[in-house]
C-alpha positions in Angstrom: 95.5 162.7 134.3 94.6 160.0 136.6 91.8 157.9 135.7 89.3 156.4 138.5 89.9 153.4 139.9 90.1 150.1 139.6 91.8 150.6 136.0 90.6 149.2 133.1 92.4 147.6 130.1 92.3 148.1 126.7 88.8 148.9 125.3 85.3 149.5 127.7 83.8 146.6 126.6 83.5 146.4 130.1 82.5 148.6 132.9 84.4 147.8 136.0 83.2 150.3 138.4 84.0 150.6 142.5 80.6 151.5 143.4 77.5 149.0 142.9 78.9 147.4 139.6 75.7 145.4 137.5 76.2 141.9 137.4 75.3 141.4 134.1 74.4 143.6 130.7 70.9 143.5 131.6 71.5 144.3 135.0 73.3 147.0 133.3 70.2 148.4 131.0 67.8 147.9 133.9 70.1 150.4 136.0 69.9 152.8 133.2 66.4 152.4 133.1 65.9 153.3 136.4 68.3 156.3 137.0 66.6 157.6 133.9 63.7 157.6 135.8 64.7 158.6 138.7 66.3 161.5 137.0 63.1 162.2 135.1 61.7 163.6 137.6 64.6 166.6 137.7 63.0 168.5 135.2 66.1 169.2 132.2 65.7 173.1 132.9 67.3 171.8 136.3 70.5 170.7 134.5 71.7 174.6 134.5 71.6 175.2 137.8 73.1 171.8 139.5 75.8 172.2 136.9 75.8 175.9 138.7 75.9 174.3 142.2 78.9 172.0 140.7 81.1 174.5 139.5 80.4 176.2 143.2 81.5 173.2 145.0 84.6 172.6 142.9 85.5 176.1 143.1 85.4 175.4 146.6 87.3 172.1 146.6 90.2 174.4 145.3 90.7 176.0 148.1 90.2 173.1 149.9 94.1 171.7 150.6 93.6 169.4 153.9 93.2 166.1 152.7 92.6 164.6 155.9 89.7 166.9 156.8 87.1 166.3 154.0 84.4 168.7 153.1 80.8 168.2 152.8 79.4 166.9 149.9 76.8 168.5 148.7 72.7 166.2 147.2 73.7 168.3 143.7 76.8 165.7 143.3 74.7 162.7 143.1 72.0 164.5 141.4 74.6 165.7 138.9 76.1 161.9 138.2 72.3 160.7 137.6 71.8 163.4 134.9 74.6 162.4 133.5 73.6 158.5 133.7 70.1 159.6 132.5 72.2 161.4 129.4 74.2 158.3 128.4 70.9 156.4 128.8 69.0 159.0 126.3 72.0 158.3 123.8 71.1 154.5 124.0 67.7 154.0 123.9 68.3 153.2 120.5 66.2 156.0 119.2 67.5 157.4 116.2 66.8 160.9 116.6 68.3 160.8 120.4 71.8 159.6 118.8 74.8 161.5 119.4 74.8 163.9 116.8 71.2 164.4 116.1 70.6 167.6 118.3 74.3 169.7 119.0 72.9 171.5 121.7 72.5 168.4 123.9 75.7 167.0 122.9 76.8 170.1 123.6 75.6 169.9 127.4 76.9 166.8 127.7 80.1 167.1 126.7 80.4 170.3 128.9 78.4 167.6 131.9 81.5 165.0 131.2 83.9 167.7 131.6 82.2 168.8 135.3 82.6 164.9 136.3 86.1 164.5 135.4 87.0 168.0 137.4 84.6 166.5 140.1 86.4 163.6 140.3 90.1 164.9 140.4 88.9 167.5 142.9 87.7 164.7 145.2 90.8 162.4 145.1 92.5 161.6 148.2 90.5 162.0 150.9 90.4 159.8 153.4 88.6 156.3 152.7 86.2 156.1 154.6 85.0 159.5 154.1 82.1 161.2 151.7 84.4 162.9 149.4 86.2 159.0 148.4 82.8 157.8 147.7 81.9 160.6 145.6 85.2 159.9 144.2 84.7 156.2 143.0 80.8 157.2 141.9 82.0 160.2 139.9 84.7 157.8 138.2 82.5 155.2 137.7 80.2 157.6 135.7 82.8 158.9 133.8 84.1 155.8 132.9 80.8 155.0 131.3 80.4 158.4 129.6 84.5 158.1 128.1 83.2 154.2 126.9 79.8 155.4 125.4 81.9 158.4 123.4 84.6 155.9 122.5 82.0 153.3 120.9 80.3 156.7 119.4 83.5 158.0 118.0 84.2 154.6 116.4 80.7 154.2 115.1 80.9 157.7 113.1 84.1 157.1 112.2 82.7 153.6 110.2 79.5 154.7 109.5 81.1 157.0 107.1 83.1 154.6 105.1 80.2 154.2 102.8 80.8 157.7 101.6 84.3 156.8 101.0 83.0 153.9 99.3 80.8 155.5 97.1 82.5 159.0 96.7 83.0 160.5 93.0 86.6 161.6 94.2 87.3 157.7 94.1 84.8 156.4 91.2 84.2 158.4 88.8 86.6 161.7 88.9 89.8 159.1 89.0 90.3 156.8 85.9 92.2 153.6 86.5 95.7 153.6 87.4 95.8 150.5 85.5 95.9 152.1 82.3 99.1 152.3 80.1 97.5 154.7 77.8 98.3 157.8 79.6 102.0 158.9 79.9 103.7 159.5 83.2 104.1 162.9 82.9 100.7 164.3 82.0 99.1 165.9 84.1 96.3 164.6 86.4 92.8 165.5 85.1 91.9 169.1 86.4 89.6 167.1 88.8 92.4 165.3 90.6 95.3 168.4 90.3 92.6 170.7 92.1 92.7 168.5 95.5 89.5 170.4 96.0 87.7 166.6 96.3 86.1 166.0 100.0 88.2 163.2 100.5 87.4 162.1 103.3 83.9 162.3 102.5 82.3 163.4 106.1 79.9 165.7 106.7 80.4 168.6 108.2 78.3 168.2 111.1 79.8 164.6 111.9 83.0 166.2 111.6 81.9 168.5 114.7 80.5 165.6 116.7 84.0 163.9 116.0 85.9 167.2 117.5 83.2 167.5 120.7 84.1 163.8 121.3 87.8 164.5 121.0 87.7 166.9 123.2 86.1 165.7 126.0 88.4 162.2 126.4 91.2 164.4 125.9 90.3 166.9 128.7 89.4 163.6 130.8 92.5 161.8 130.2 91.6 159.5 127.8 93.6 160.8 125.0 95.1 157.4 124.3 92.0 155.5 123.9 90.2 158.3 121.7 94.0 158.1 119.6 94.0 154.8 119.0 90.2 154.7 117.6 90.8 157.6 115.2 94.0 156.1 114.4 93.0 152.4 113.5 90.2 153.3 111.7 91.3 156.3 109.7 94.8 153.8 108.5 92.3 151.3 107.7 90.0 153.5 105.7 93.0 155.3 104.2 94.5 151.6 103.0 90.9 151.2 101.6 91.5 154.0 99.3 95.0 153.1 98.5 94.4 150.0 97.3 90.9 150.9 95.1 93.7 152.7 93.3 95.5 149.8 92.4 98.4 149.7 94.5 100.3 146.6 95.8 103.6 146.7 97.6 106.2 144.7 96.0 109.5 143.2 98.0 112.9 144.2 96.8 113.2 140.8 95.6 110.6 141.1 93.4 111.7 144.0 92.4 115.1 143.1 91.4 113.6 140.2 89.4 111.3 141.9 87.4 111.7 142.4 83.6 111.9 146.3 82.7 108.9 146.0 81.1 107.3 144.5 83.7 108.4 147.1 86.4 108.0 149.9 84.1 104.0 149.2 84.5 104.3 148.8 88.0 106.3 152.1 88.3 103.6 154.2 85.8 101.2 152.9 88.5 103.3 154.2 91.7 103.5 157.1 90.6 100.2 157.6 89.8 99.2 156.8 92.9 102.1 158.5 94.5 100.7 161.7 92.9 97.1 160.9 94.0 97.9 160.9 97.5 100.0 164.1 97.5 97.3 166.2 95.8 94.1 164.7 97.0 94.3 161.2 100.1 97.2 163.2 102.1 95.8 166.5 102.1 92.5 165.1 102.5 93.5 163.1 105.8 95.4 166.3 107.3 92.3 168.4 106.9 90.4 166.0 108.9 92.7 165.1 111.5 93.0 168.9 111.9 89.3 169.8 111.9 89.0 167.2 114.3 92.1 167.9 117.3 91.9 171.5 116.7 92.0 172.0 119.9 95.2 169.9 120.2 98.0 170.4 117.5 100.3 168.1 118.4 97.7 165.3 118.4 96.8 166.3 114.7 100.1 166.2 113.9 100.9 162.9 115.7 97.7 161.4 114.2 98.7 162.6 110.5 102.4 161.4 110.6 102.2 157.6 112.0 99.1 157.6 109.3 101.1 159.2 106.3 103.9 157.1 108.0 102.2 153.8 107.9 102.0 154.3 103.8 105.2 156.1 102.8 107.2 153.3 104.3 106.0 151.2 101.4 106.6 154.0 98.5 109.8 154.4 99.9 110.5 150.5 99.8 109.6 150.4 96.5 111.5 153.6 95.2 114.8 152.4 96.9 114.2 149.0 95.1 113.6 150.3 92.0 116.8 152.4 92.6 119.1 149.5 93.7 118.0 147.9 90.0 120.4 147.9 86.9 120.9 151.0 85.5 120.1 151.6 81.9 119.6 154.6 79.4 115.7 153.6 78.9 115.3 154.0 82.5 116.2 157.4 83.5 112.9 159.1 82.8 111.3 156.6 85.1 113.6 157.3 87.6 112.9 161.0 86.8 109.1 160.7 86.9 109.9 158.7 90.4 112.3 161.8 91.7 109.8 164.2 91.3 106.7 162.5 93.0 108.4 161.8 96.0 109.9 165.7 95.7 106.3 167.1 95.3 105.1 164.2 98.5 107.3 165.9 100.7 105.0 168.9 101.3 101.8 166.8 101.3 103.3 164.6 104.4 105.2 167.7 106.1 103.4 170.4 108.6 104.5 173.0 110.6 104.0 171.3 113.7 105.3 168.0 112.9 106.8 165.8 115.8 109.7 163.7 115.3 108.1 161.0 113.3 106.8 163.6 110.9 110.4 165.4 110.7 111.9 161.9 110.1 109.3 160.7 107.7 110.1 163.6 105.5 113.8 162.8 105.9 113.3 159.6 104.8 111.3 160.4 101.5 114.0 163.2 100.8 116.4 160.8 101.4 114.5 157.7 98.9 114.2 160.8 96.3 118.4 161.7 96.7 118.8 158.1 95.7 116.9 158.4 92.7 118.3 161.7 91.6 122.0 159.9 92.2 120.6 157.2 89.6 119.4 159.9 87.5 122.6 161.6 87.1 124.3 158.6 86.9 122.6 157.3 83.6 122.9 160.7 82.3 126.3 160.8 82.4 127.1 157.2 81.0 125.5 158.8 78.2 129.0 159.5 77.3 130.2 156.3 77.7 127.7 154.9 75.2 129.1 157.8 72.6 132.4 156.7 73.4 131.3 153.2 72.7 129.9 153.8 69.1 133.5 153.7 67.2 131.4 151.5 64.4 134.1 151.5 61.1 131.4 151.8 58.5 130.2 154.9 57.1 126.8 155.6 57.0 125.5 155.4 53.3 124.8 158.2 51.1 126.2 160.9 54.3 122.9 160.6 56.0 122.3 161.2 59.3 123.7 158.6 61.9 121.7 156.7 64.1 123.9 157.9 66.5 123.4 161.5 66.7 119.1 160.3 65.8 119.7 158.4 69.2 121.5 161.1 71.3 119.9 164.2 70.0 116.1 162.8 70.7 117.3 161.5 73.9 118.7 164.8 74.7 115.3 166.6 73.9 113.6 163.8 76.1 115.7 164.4 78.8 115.8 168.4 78.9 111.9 168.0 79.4 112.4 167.1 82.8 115.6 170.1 82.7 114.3 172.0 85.8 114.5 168.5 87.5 117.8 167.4 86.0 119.0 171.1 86.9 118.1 169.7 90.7 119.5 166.3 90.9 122.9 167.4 89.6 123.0 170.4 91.8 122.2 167.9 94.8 125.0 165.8 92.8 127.7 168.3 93.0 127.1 168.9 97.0 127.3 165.6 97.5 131.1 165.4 95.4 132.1 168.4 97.2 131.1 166.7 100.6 133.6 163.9 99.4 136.1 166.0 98.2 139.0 166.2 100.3 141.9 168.7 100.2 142.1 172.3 99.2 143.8 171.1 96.5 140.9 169.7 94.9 138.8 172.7 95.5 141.2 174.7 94.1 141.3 173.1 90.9 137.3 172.5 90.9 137.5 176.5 91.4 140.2 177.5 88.3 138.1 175.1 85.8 135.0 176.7 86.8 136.5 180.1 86.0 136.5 179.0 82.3 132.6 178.4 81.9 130.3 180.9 81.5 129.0 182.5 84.8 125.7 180.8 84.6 126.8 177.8 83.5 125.1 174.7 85.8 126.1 171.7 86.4 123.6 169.8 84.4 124.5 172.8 81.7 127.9 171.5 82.2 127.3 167.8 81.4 124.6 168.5 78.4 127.8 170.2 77.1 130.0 167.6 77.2 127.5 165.1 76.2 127.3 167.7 72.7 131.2 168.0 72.6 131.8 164.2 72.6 129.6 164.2 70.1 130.7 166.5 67.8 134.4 164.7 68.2 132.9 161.6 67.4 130.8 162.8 64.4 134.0 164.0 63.6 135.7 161.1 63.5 133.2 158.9 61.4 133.1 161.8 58.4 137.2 161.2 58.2 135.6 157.1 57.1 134.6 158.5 54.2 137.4 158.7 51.1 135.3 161.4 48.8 136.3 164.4 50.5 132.8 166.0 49.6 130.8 163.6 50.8 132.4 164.2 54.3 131.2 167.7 54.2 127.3 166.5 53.3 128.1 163.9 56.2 129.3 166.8 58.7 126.6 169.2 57.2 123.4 166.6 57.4 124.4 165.4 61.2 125.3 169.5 62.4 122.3 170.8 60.7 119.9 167.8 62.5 121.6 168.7 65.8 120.8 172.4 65.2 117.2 171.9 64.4 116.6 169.8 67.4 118.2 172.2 69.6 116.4 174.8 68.1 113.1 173.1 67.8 113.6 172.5 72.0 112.9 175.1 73.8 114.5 173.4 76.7 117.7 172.6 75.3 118.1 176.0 73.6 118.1 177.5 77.2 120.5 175.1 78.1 122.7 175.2 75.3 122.5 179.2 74.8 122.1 181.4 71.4 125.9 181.7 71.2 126.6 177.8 71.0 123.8 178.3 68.4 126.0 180.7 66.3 129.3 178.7 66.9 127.3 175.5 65.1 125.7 177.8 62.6 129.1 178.8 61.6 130.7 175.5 61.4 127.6 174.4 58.6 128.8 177.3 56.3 131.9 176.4 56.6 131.4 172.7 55.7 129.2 174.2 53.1 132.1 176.7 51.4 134.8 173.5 51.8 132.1 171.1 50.3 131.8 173.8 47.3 135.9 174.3 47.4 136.0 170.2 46.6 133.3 169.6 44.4 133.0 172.7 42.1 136.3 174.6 41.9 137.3 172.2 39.5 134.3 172.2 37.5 135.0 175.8 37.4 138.2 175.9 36.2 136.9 174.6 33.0 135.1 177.8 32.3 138.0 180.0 32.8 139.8 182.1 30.6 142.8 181.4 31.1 145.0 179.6 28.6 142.2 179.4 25.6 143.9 181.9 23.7 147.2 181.9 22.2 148.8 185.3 20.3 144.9 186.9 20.7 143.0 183.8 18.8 141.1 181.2 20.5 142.9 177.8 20.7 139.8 175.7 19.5 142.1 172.1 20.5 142.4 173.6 24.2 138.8 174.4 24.3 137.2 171.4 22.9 139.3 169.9 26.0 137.8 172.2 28.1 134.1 171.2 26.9 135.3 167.8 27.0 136.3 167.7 30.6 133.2 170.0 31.7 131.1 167.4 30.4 133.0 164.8 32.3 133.4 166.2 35.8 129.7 167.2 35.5 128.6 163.7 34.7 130.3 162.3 37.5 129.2 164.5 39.9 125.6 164.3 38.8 126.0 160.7 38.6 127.6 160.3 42.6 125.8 163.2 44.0 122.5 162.6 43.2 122.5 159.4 45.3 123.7 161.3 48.3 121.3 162.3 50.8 120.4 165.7 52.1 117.4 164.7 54.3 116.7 168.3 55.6 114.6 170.2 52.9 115.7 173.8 53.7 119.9 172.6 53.7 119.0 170.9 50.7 117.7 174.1 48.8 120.6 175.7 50.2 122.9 173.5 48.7 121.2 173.5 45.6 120.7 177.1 45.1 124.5 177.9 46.1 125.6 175.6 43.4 123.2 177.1 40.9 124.3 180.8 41.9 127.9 179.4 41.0 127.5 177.2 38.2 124.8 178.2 36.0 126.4 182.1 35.5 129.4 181.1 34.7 128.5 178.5 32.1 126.1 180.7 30.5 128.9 183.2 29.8 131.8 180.4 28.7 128.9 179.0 26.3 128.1 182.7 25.2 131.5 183.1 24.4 133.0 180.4 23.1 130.6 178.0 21.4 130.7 180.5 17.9 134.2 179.3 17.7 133.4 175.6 17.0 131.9 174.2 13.8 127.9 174.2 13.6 126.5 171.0 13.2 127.9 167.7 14.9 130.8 169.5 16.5 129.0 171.7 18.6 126.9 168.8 19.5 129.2 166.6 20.2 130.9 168.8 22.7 128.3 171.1 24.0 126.2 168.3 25.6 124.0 170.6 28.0 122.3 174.1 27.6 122.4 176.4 30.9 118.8 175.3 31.8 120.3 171.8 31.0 122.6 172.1 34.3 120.0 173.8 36.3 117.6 170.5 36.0 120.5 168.3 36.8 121.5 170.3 40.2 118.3 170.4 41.2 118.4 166.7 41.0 121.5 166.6 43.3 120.9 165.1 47.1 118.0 163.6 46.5 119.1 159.9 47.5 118.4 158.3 44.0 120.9 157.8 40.8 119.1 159.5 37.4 120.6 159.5 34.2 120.4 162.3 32.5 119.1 162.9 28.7 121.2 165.3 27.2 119.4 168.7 25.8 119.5 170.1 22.6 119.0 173.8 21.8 
């Protein structure tokens, strides 16, 4: 819309009007002075029916389409433009209660007054010079430039004058701890205060919000959209930075980035996200309430308004996630870059709207974009998970067949990891697009296709790769119990490293999803059968010493033969005691296990050799010297297996 001559620039600090311009500011006030007196004597009950006579004369002005024959222009016009004058005079007398604001049924009649003068004046442009009409024309511009400057300066003023409840507001001070602290982890939640977003941010109040919309609407309908824009906008980005940075945040160059220690950027990424977090759930929904309540009228303002703001501080999350991105990947890192991933994921709504323009769409892009970077960085640490496995070809057994650090290190990272599973389950689908993107060739799709055949149907990718992780694993567990010379002691080694992995997995509800009851069963079964070969090479010798077999010659017991049995019982025994009990069995229930299947095996069977063949040697230091334990004897001894220290044992009399 056209706006009257001669144009101004920039703000209305100054008035420069065609007709009868003051000369100075008190020339100004005086003029105001006097049209509000010589307005006072138009009663206000008058305003009615000259805004009546207006609305006649402009309806009459449409029909009007000879320019070069100008109508008459009717005493209500001028009488009109002094109410108006009188109006803007009210609003600055300085009297509070006369503000803008104060009484809504005034500002109501003025804003609806403004709106006559701007149709007045378009109605009356281009009639000749010299005419009426034109001079109506420059005196009903000149008034409306006044009335657009007084609502700018109005607009501005409630716009700042409500910084103090920013300032003070409990949403900022006291409902939001500081994002300085390290004591609370990244992935908590935020305090039910904060993950509401019910906080007024920004703290106006209701009926300034309304003034704010009248005012919008009137220097929009008048043409001045770009002035009343750039108002709302420069004050509402500065206000908005205000809250940004009473929450700690700083933006950091790429450089600085890249040169930071990891425990130095790890404290300046627990405070990004914080405050990444904070404006998705309270500063950005917040800001699109207000814009809206305040261009209702005018969606594609709001949404223009909302997106350079949102835009104006997403550019420097983004700068610092694509940094932070670009740094040197590391194991230790990936939960960061998790944590990162799904803050900008869960931004994306807060900045997006359904009438976004084209800054909006390509903001979103843009964060969608800085997240996809992430999630590549993600999946890429993830996976050189197997490299480190691969890595760990250490040539000394573990002492005792304990655990090894290595399946410590990869199962608790593993559990870690499938906390943020629904997330991971994201990235590496967004992962596999972006391979099949790359992939060229039918071929390669074809192959892709026949090796997906052989998992299971809802097998994901991220399943895929946790699976892999647990098969290298397994090989390499595998390959570190065959370091170990004493057959048995390879079995406690495979037994104490499959049973942790199985406790973690089942202790993780997460990972058990992922990893499925029937890869449960599988490792289940592999434990009892390390558990029957570990019996098969520790006991079935001991055992044969309590057979039958070959004691007894022509129906009488060979006494030499089973004084060597007793002898070599007593022996193996010893030695097994003696080794065994320094092993370790670290888990309590496979240590009971172990301890009550070797019972179940041992202690029946020596009771009934002892029952049946001790009568046949001679009472007294015979029997003593080769019946060295009593059933009960070898009961207290295996339940001293696996229990990490050596004990010598006392031997038992009956």
């Amino acid at each position: 819309m056209e706006k009257p001559p001669p144009e101004k620039s920039g703000s209305f600090s100054g008035h420069n009007v065609e007709s009868h311009p003051p000369e100075s500011e008190a020339e100004g006030e005086l003029e105001d002075r006097e049209n509000a007196k010589e307005s006072s004597s138009i009663s206000d009950s008058a305003l009615p029916q000259v805004s009546q006579d207006i609305d006649g004369f402009l309806s009459h002005l449409s029909l009007h389409d000879d320019k070069s024959n100008p109508p008459d222009v009717p005493d209500s016009v001028e009488v009109f433009c002094k109410l108006v004058e009188a109006m803007i005079g009210n609003y600055d007398s300085g009297d509070s209660s006369a503000r803008f604001g104060q009484v809504p049924e005034e500002d109501t009649a003025f804003v609806e007054s403004v709106g006559r003068i701007s149709k007045l004046m378009n109605a009356l442009r281009g009639f000749p010079v010299e005419s009426p009409a034109a001079a109506m024309y420059g005196r009903s511009g000149s008034v409306l430039q006044r009335a657009m400057s007084f609502l700018e300066d109005e607009l501005r003023t409630l716009l700042e004058d409500s910084r103090s409840h920013i300032s003070d507001s409990k949403s900022l001070k006291t409902k939001h701890p500081s994002f300085n602290s390290k004591e609370d982890h990244d992935r908590c939640p935020l305090p039910e205060s904060e993950s509401t977003g019910d906080d007024e941010y920004p703290a106006y109040p209701p009926e300034v919000v309304a003034s704010m919309k009248k005012i919008a609407m009137a220097m929009i309908s008048a043409g001045y959209e770009t002035e009343c824009c750039q108002v709302f906008s420069i004050l509402r980005r500065n206000a908005f930075k205000e809250a940004i940075n009473k929450l700690g945040f700083d933006s950091i160059s790429i450089d600085d980035v890249q040169k930071m220690h990891w425990e130095t950027l790890e404290g300046e990424i627990a405070k990004w996200i914080k405050v990444v977090k904070h404006c998705s759930l309270i500063l950005f929904p917040g800001e699109r309430r207000f814009a809206e309540s305040v261009f209702e009228d005018y969606p594609e303002i709001f949404s223009s308004q909302f997106s350079n703001l949102a835009r104006a501080t997403v550019i420097h999350f983004l700068n610092f996630a694509e940094a932070v991105a670009m740094t040197k990947r590391s194991a230790e890192k990936l939960f960061k870059f998790l944590d990162m991933y799904e803050s900008l994921r869960d931004l994306v709504p807060a900045i997006s709207s359904p009438t976004s323009d084209d800054n909006g769409h390509e903001l979103k892009s843009e964060t969608m974009t800085a997240g996809s970077r992430l999630g590549e960085a993600a999946v890429s640490i993830f996976c050189d998970l197997e490299n480190s496995i691969k890595s760990d070809v250490s040539k000394t057994p573990v002492p005792s067949g304990a655990v090894h650090p290595l399946t410590r290190y990869t199962m608790n990272y593993l559990k870690y990891a499938c906390e943020y599973k629904d997330t991971l389950e994201e990235v590496f689908q967004q992962h596999q697009k972006i391979e099949r993107t790359d992939e060229a060739g039918s071929d390669v799709d074809e192959r892709s296709s026949q090796n997906n055949s052989r998992l299971p149907v809802k097998q994901t990718p991220f399943a895929t790769q946790l699976i892999a992780v647990m098969d290298l694993l397994d090989s390499n567990l595998d390959t570190k119990s065959k370091l170990y010379k004493d057959m048995s002691l390879r079995y406690i080694f495979l037994m104490n490293n499959g049973r942790y992995i199985l406790q973690k997995i089942k202790g993780s509800s997460e990972i058990h999803e992922v990893m499925g009851d029937t890869w449960c069963r599988r490792r289940s079964s592999d434990l009892r059968q390390y558990h029957k070969n570990y019996q098969r090479e520790t006991w079935s010798k001991v055992l044969q010493c309590l057979r039958d077999e070959g004691l007894q010659v022509n129906g009488k017991v060979n006494k030499p033969v089973l004084k060597e049995r007793f002898k070599t019982f007593n022996t193996l025994f010893d030695e097994i005691h003696k080794t065994q009990s320094t092993w370790v069995v670290s888990d309590e229930q496979l240590q009971s296990e172990l301890r009550v299947s070797i019972s179940a095996v041992m202690i029946p069977a020596y009771r009934s050799f002892l029952a049946r063949f001790s009568q046949y040697l001679d009472s007294g230091r015979q029997t003593e010297k080769y019946v060295k334990y009593q059933p009960d004897d070898i009961e207290t001894s295996i339940d001293e297996l696996f229990d990490g220290n050596p004990t010598s044992m006392t031997r038992k009399r009956t």
